[in-house]
Every structure is written in structure tokens, then in C-alpha cells.
C-alpha positions in Angstrom: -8.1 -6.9 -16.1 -8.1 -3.3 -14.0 -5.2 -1.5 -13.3 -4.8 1.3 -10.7 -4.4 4.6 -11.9 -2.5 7.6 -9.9 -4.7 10.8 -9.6 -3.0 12.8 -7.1 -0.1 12.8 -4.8 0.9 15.1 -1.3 3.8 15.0 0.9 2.9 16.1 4.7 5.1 16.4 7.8 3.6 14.9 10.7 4.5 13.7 13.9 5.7 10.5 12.8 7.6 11.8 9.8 6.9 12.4 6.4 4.1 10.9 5.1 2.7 10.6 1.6 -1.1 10.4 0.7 -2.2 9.4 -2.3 -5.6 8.8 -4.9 -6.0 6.7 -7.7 -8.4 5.4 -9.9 -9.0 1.5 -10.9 -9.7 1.6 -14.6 -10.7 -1.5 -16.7 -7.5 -1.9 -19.1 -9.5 -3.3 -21.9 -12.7 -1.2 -21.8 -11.7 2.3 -20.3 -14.6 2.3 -17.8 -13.6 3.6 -14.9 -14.2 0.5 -11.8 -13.9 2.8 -8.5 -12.2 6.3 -8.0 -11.3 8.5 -5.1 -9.4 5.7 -3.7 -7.1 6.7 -0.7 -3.9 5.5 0.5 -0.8 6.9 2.7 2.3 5.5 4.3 4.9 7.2 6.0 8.3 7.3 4.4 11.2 5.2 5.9 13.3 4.7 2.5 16.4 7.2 2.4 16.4 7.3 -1.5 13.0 7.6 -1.8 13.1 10.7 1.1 15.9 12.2 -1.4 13.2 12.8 -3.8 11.1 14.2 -1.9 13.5 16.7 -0.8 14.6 17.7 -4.0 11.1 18.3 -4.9 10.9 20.8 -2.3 14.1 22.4 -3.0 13.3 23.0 -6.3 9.5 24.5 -5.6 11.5 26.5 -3.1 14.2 28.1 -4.9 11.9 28.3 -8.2 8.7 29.0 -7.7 8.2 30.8 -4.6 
């Protein structure tokens, strides 16, 4: 059995609102070896709570970090 793996993440602004992109890796569960990787994906964001978390993301890279 494979499962899929999360390598990376971004959160963009674009013209039809936020968007997150997304790579991941599909790794065999029972042997390690890595099936495919550099797999791409992105959807734009339409849930509220899910857009809450985003923005307390930013908030906190904003207020801490820059």
C-alpha cells in the first residue's frame, strides 16, 4: 500500500483568491521506497476556517519574524 507524503506547502494571492500549492511524495508504506515525488497540486481556498489559519500564519510571520 502507498501513502502520500507532504513535502512542501505555499499560500499565494491571486486573482481568484487565495490559493494553496502543494508537493508530496507517494511512498510505499511497507517498504520505504519512494513510488513518485515532485507531485503538484493547488486549490483555491473557499473554507472560512480553513482561511483563519492561513491568516494567523501570516500574522504571526508578521509580527514575529519580520
Amino acid at each position: 500500500m502507498n501513502i502520500n507524503k507532504l513535502t512542501s506547502f505555499a499560500s499565494l494571492t491571486t486573482g481568484e483568491g487565495q490559493r494553496l500549492a502543494y508537493t508530496y511524495s507517494v511512498v510505499n508504506d511497507e517498504t520505504g521506497e519512494i513510488v513518485s515525488n515532485n507531485n503538484k497540486g493547488s486549490f483555491v481556498v473557499m473554507d472560512a476556517d480553513l482561511q483563519s489559519h492561513i491568516d494567523a500564519i501570516k500574522t504571526y510571520i508578521n509580527d514575529n519574524k519580520l
